[in-house]
N, CA, C and O atoms as a printed pandas DataFrame, in Angstrom:
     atom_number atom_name residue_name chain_id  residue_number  x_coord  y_coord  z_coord
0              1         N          UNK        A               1  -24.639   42.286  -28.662
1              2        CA          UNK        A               1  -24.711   40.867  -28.868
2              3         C          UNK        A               1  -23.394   40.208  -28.470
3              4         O          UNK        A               1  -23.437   39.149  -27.843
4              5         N          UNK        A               2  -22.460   40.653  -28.729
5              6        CA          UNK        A               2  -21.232   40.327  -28.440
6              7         C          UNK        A               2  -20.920   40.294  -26.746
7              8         O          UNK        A               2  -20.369   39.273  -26.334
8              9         N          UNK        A               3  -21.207   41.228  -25.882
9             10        CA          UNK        A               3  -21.402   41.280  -25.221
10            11         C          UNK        A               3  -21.854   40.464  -24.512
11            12         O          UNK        A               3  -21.362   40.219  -23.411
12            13         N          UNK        A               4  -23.206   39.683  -25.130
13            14        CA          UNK        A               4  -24.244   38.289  -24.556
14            15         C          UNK        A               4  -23.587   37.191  -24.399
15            16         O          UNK        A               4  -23.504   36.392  -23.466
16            17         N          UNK        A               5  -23.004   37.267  -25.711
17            18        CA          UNK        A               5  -22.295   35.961  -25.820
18            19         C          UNK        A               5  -21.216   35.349  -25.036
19            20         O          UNK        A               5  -21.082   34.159  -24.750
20            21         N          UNK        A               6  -20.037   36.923  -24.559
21            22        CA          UNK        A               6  -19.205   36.725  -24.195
22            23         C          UNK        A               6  -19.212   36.330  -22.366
23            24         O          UNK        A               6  -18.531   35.666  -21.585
24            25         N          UNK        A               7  -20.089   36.959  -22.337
25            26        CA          UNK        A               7  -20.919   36.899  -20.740
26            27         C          UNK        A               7  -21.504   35.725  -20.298
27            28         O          UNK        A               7  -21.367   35.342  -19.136
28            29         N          UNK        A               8  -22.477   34.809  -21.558
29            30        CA          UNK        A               8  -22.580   33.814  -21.503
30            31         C          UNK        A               8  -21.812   32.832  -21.601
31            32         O          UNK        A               8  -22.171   31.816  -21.005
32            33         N          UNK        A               9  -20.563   32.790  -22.341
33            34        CA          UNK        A               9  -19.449   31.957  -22.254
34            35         C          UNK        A               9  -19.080   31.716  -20.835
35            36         O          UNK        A               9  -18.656   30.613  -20.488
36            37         N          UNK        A              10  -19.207   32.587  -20.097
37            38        CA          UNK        A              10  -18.663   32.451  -18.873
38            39         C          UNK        A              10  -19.668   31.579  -17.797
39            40         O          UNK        A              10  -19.218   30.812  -16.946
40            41         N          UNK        A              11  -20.821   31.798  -17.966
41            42        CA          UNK        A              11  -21.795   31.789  -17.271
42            43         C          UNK        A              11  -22.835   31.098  -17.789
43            44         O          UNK        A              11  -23.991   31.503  -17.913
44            45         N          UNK        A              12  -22.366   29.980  -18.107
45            46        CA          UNK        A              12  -23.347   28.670  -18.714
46            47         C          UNK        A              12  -24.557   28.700  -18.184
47            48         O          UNK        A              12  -24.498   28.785  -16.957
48            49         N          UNK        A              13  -25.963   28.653  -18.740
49            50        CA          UNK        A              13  -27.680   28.607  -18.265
50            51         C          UNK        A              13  -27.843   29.729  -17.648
51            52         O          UNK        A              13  -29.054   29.838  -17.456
52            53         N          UNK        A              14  -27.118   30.917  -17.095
53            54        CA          UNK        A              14  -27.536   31.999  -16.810
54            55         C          UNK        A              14  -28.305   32.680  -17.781
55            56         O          UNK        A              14  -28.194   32.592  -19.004
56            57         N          UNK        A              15  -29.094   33.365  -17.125
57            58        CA          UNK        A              15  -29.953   34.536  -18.285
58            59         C          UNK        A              15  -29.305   36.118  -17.819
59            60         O          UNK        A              15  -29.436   36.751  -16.771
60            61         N          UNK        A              16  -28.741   36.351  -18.783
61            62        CA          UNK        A              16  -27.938   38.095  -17.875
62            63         C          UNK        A              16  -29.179   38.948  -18.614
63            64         O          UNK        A              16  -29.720   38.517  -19.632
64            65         N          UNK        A              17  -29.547   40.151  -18.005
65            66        CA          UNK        A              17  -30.174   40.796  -18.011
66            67         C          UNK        A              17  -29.533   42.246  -18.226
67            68         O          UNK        A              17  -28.880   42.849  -17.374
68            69         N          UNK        A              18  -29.787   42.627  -19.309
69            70        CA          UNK        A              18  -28.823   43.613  -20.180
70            71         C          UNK        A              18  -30.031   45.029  -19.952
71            72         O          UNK        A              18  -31.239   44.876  -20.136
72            73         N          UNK        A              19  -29.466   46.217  -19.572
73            74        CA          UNK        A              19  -30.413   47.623  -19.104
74            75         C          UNK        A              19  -30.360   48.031  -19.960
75            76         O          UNK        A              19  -29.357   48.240  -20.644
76            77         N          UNK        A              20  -31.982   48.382  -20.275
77            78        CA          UNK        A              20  -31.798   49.330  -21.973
78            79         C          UNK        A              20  -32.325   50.575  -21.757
79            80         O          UNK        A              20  -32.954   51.106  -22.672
80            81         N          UNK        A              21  -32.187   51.113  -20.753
81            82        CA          UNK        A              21  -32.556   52.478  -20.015
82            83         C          UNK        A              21  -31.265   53.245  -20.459
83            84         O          UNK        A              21  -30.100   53.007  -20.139
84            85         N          UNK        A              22  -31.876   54.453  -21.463
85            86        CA          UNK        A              22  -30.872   55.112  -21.541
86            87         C          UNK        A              22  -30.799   56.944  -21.541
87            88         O          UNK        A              22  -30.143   57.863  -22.031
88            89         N          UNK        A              23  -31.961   56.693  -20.633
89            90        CA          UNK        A              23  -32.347   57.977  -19.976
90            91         C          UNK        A              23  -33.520   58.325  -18.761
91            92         O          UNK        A              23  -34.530   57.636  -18.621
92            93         N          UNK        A              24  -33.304   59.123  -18.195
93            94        CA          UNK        A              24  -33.977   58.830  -17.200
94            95         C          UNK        A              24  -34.294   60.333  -16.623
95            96         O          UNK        A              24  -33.298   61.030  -16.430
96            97         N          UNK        A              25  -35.641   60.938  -16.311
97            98        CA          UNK        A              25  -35.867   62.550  -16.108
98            99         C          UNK        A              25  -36.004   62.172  -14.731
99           100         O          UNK        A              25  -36.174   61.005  -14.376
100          101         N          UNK        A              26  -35.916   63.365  -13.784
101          102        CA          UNK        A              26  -36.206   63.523  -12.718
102          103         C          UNK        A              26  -37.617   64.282  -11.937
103          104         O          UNK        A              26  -38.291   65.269  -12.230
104          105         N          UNK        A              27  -37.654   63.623  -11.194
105          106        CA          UNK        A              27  -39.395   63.711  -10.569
106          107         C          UNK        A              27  -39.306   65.349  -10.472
107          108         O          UNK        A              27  -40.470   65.752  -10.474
108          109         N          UNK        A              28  -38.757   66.017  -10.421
109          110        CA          UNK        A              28  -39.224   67.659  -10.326
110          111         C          UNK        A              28  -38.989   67.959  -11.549
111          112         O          UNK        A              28  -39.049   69.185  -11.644
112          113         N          UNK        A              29  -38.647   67.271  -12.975
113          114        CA          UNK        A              29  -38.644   67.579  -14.468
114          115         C          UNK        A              29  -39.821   66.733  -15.023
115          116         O          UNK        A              29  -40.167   67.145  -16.130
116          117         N          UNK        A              30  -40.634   65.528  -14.516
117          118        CA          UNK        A              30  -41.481   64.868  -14.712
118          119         C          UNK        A              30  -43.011   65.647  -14.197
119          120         O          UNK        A              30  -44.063   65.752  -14.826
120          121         N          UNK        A              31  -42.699   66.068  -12.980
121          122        CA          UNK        A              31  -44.119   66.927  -12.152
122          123         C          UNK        A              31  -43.947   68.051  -13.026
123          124         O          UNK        A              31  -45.060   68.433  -13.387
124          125         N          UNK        A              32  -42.756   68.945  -13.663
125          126        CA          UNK        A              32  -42.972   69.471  -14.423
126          127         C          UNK        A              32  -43.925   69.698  -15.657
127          128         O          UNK        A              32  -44.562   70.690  -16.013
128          129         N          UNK        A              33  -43.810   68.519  -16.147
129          130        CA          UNK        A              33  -44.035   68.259  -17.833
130          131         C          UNK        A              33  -45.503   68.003  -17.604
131          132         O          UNK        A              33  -46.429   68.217  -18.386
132          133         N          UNK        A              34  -45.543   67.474  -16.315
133          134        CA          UNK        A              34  -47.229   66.972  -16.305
134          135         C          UNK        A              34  -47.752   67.643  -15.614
135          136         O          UNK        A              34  -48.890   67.174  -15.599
136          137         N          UNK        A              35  -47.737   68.618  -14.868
137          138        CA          UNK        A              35  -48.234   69.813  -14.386
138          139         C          UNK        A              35  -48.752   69.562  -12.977
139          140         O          UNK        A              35  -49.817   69.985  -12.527
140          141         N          UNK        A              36  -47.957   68.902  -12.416
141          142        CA          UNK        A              36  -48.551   68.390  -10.887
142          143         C          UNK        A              36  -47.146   68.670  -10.029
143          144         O          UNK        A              36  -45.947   68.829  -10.255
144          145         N          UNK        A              37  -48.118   68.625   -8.838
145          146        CA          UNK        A              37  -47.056   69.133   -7.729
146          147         C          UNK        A              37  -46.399   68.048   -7.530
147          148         O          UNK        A              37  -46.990   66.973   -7.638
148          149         N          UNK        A              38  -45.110   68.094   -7.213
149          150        CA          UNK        A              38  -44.154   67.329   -7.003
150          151         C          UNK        A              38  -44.080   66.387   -5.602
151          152         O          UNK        A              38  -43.730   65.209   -5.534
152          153         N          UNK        A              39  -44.413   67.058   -4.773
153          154        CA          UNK        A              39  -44.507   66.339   -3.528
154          155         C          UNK        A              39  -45.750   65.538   -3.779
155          156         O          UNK        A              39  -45.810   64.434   -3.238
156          157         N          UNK        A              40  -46.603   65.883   -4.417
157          158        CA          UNK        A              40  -48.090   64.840   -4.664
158          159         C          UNK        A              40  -47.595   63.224   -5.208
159          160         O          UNK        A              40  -47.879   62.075   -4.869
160          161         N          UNK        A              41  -46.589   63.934   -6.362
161          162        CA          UNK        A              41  -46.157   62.943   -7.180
162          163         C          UNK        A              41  -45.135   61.825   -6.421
163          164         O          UNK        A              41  -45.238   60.599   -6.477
164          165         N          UNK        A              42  -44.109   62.623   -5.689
165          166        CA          UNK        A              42  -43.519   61.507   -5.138
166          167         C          UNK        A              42  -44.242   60.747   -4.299
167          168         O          UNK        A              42  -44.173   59.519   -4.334
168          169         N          UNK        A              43  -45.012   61.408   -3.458
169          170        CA          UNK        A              43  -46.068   60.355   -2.464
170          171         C          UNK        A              43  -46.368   59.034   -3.397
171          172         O          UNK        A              43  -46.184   57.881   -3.007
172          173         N          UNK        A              44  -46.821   59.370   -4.592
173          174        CA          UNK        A              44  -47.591   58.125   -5.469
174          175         C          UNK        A              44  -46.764   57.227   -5.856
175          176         O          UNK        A              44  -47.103   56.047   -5.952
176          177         N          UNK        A              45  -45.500   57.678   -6.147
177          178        CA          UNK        A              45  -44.598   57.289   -7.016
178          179         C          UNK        A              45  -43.404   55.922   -5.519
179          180         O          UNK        A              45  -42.789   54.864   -5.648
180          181         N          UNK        A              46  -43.612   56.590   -4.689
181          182        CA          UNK        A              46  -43.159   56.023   -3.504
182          183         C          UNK        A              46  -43.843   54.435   -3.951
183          184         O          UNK        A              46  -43.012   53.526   -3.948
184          185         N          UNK        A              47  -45.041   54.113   -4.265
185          186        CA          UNK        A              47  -45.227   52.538   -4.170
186          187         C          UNK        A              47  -44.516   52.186   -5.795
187          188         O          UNK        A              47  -44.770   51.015   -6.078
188          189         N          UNK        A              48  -44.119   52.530   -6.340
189          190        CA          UNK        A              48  -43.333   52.185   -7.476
190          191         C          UNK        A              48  -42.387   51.428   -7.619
191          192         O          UNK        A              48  -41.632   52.331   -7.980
192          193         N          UNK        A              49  -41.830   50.652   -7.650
193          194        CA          UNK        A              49  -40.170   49.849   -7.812
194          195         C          UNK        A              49  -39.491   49.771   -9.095
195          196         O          UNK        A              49  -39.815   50.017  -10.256
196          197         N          UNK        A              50  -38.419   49.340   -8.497
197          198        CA          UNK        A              50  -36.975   49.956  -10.251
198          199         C          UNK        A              50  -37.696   48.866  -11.131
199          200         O          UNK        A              50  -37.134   48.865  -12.226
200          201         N          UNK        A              51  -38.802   47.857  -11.095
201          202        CA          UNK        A              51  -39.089   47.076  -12.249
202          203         C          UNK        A              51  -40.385   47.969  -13.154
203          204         O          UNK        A              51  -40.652   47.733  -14.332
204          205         N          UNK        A              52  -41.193   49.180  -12.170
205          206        CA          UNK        A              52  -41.951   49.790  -12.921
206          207         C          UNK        A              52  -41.632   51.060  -13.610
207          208         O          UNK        A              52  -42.340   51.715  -14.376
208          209         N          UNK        A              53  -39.596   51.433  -12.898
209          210        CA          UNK        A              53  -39.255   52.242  -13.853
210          211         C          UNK        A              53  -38.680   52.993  -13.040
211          212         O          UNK        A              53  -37.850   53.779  -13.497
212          213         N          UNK        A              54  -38.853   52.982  -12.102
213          214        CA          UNK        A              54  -38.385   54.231  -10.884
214          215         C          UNK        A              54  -36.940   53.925  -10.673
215          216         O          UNK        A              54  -36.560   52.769  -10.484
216          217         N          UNK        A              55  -36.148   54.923  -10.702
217          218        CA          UNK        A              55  -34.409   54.936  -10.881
218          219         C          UNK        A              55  -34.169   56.009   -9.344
219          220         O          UNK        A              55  -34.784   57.075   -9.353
220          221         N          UNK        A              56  -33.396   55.722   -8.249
221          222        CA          UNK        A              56  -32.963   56.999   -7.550
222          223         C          UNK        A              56  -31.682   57.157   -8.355
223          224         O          UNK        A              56  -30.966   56.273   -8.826
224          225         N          UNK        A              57  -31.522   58.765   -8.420
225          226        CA          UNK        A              57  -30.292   59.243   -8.193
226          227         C          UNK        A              57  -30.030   59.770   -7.637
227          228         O          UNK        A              57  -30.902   60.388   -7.026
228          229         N          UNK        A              58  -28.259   60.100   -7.234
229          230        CA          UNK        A              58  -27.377   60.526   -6.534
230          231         C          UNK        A              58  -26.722   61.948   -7.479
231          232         O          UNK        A              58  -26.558   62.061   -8.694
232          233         N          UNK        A              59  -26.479   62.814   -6.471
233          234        CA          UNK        A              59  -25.043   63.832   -6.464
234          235         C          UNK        A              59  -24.969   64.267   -5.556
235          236         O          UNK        A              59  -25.510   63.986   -4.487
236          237         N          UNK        A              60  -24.119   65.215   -5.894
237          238        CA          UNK        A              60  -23.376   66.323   -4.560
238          239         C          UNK        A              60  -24.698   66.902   -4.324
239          240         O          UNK        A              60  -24.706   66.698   -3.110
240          241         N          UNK        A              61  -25.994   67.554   -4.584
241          242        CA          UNK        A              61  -27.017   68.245   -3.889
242          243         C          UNK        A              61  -27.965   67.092   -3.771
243          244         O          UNK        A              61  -28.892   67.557   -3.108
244          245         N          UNK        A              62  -28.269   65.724   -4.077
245          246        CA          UNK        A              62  -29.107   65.028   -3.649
246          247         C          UNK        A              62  -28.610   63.907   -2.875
247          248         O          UNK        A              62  -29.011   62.785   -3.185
248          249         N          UNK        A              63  -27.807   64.044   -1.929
249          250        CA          UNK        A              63  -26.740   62.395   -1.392
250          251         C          UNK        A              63  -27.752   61.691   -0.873
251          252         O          UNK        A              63  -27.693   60.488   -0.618
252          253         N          UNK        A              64  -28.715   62.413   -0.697
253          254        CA          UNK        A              64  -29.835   61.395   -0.206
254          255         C          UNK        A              64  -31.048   60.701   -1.532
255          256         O          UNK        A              64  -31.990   59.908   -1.528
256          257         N          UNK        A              65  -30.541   61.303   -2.255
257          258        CA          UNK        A              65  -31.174   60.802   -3.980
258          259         C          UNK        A              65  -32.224   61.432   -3.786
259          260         O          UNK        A              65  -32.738   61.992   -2.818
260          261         N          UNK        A              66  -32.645   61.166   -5.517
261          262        CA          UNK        A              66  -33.614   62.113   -5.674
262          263         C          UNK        A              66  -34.834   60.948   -6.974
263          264         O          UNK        A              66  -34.165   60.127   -7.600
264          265         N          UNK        A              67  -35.972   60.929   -7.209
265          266        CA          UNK        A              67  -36.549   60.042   -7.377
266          267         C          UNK        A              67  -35.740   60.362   -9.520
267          268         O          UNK        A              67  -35.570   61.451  -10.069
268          269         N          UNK        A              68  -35.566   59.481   -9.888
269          270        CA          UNK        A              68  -36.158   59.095  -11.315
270          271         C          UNK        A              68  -36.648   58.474  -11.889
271          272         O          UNK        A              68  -36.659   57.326  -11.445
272          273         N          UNK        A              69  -37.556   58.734  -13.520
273          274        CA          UNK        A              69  -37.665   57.849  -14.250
274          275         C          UNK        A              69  -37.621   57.351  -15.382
275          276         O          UNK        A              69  -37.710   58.297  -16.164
276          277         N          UNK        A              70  -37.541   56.462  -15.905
277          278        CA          UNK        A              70  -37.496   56.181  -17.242
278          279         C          UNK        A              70  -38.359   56.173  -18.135
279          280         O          UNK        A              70  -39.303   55.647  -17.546
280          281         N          UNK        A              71  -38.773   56.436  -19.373
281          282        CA          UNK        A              71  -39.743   56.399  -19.881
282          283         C          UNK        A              71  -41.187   55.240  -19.470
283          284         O          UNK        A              71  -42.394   55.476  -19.429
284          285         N          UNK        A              72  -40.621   54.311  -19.283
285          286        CA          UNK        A              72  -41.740   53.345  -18.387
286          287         C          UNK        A              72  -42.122   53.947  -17.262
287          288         O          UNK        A              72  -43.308   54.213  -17.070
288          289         N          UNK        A              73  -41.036   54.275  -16.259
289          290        CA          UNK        A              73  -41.612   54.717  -15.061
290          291         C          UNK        A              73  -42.270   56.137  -15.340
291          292         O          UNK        A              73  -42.870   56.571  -14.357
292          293         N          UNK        A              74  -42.290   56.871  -16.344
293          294        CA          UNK        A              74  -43.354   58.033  -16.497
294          295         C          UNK        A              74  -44.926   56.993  -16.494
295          296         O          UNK        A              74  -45.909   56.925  -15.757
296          297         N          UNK        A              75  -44.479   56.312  -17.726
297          298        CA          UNK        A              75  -46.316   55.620  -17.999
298          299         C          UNK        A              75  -46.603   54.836  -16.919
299          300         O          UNK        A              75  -47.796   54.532  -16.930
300          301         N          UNK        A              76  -45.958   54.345  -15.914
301          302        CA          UNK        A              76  -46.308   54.031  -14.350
302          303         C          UNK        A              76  -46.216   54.928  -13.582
303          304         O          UNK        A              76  -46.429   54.537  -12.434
304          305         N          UNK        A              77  -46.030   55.808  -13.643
305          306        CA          UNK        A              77  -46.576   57.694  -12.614
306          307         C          UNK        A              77  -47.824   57.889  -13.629
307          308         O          UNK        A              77  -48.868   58.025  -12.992
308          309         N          UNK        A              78  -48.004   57.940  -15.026
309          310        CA          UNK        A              78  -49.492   58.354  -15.734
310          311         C          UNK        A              78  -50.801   57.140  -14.692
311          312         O          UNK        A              78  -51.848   57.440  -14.118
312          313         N          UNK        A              79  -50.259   56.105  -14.809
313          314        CA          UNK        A              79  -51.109   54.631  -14.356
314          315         C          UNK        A              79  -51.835   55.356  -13.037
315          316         O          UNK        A              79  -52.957   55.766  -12.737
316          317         N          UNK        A              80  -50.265   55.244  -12.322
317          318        CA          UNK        A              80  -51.063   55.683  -10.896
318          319         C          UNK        A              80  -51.874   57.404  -10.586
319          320         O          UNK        A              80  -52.447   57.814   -9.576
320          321         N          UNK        A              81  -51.677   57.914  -11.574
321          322        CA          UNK        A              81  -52.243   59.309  -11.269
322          323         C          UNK        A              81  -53.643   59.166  -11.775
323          324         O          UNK        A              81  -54.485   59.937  -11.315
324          325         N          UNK        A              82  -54.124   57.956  -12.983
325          326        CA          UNK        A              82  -55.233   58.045  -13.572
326          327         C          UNK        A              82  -56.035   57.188  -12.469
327          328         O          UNK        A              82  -57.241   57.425  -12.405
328          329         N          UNK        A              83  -55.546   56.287  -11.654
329          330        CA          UNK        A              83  -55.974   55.070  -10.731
330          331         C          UNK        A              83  -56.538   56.339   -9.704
331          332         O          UNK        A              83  -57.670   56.795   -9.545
332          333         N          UNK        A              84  -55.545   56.601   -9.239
333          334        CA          UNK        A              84  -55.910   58.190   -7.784
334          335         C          UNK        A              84  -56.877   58.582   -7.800
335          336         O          UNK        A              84  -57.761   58.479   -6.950
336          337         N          UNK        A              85  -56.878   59.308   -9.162
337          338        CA          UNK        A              85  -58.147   60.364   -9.639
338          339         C          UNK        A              85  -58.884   59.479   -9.872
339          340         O          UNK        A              85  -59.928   59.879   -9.357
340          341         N          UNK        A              86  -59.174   58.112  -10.484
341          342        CA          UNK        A              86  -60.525   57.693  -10.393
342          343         C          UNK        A              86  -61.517   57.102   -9.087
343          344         O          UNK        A              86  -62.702   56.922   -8.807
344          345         N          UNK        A              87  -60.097   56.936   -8.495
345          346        CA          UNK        A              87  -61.024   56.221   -6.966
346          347         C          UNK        A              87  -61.127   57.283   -6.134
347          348         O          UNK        A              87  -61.539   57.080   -4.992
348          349         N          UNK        A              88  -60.824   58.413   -6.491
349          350        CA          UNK        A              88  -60.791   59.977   -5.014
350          351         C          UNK        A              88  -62.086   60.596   -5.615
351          352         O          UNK        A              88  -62.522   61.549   -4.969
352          353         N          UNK        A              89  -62.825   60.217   -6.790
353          354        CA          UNK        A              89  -64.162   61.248   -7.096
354          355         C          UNK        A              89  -65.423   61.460   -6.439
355          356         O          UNK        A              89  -66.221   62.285   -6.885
């Protein structure tokens, strides 16, 4: 809160937008948990954007990033996997 305020002091009628993401699994720990192949998953997950949850990260073995997500962006990988499977039957 302090934080809001002090940010807003500065920045009169702005709305700052504060990240409450404070974890985030990675698409080969996510295809994990849900028992799907990973390359399936990123294909799907590819129409996703950082507002439905999808995070890239970076390191020394992924400089080209690697997909994540946040607990939202899991229940938007569940969305689109239940959407897939219902229109592929």
């Amino acid at each position: 809160m302090e934080l809001a305020r002090a940010v807003d002091r500065h920045h009169r009628g702005l709305t700052v937008h504060i990240n409450k993401v404070h974890s985030v699994r990675t698409l080969a720990l996510v295809a994990r948990e849900l028992g799907e192949d990973a390359e399936w998953l990123a294909d799907l997950a590819s129409e996703l954007e950082p507002e439905d949850g999808l995070i890239w990260v970076y390191d020394p073995e992924h400089q080209d990033g690697t997909m994540g997500f946040s607990e939202f962006g899991i229940e938007s990988l569940r969305n689109l996997i239940d959407i897939h499977r219902s229109t592929t039957k």
